[in-house]
C-alpha positions as CSV (number, residue, x, y, z in Angstrom):
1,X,1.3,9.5,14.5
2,X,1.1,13.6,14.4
3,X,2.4,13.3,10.7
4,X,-0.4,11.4,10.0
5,X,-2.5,13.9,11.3
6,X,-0.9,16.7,10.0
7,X,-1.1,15.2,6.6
8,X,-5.1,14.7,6.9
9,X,-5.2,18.3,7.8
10,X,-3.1,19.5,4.9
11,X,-5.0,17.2,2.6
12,X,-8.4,18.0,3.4
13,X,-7.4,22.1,2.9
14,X,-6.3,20.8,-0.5
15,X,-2.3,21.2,0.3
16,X,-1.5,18.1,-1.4
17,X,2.4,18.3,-1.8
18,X,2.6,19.3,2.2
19,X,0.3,16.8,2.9
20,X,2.6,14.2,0.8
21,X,5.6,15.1,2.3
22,X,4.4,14.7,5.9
23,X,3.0,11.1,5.0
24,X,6.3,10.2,3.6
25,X,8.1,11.7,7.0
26,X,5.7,9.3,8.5
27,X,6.4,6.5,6.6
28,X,10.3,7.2,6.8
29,X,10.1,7.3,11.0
30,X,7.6,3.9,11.1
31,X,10.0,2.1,8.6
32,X,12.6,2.9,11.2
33,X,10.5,1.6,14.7
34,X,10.9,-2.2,15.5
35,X,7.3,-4.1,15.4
36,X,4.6,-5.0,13.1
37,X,3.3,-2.0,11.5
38,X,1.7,-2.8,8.1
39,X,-1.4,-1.7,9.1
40,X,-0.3,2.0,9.7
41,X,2.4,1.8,7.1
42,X,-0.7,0.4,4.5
43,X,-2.4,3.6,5.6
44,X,0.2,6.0,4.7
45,X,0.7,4.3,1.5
46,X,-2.6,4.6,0.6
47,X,-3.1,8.3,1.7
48,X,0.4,9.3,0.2
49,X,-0.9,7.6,-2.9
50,X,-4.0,10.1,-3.0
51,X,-1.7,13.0,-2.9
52,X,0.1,11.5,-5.7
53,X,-3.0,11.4,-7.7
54,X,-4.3,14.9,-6.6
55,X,-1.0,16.1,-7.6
56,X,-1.1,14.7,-11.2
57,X,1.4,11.4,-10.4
58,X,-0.7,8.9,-11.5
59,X,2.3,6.6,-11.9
60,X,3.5,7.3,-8.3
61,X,0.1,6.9,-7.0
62,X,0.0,3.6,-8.2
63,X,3.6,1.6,-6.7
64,X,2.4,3.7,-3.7
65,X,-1.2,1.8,-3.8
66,X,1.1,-1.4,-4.7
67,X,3.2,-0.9,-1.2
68,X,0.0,-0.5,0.4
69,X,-1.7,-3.8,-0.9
70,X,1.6,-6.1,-0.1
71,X,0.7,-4.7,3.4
72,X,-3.2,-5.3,3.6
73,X,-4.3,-7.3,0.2
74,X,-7.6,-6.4,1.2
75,X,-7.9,-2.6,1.8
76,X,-10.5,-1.5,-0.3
77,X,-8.8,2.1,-0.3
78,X,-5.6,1.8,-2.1
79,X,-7.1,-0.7,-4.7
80,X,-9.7,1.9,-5.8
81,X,-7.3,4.4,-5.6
82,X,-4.8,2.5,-7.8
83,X,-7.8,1.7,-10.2
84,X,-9.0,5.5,-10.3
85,X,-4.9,6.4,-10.9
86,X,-4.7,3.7,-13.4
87,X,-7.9,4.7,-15.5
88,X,-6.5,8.4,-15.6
89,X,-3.3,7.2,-17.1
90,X,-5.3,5.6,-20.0
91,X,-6.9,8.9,-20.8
């Protein structure tokens, strides 16, 4: 998973677009491997879904916290970020 880790990197230096688009090159090339991956692919979501929202895509941060919960229904990450993208979109 380098484009995982090349998104983190570019996230955390507050490159959110890069970051986005390596996490949706990683999501693209998992989609595409045989095998049960909706842990990593609920991961992806969830940090794509971040760059969303730093980005000012609120709506795209949320149906990518949405692909991330039909994964995991549980991760705690992607339902607070789809809360904290949902509660900006009220503003």
């Amino acid at each position: 998973m380098e484009l995982k880790k090349m998104g983190n990197n570019l996230y955390r230096a507050g490159q959110y677009g890069n970051a986005l688009e390596c996490y949706s090159a990683a999501i693209t090339l998992l989609k595409r491997e045989c095998g049960n991956h909706a842990a990593s692919l609920s991961i992806l979501y969830s940090n794509r879904a971040i760059c969303y929202y730093k980005s000012g895509s609120c709506r795209a941060s949320v149906e990518d916290c949405d692909c991330a919960l039909d994964l995991q229904p549980h991760s705690f990450k992607p339902l607070l970020r789809k809360a904290t993208a949902l509660e900006a979109m009220e503003k």
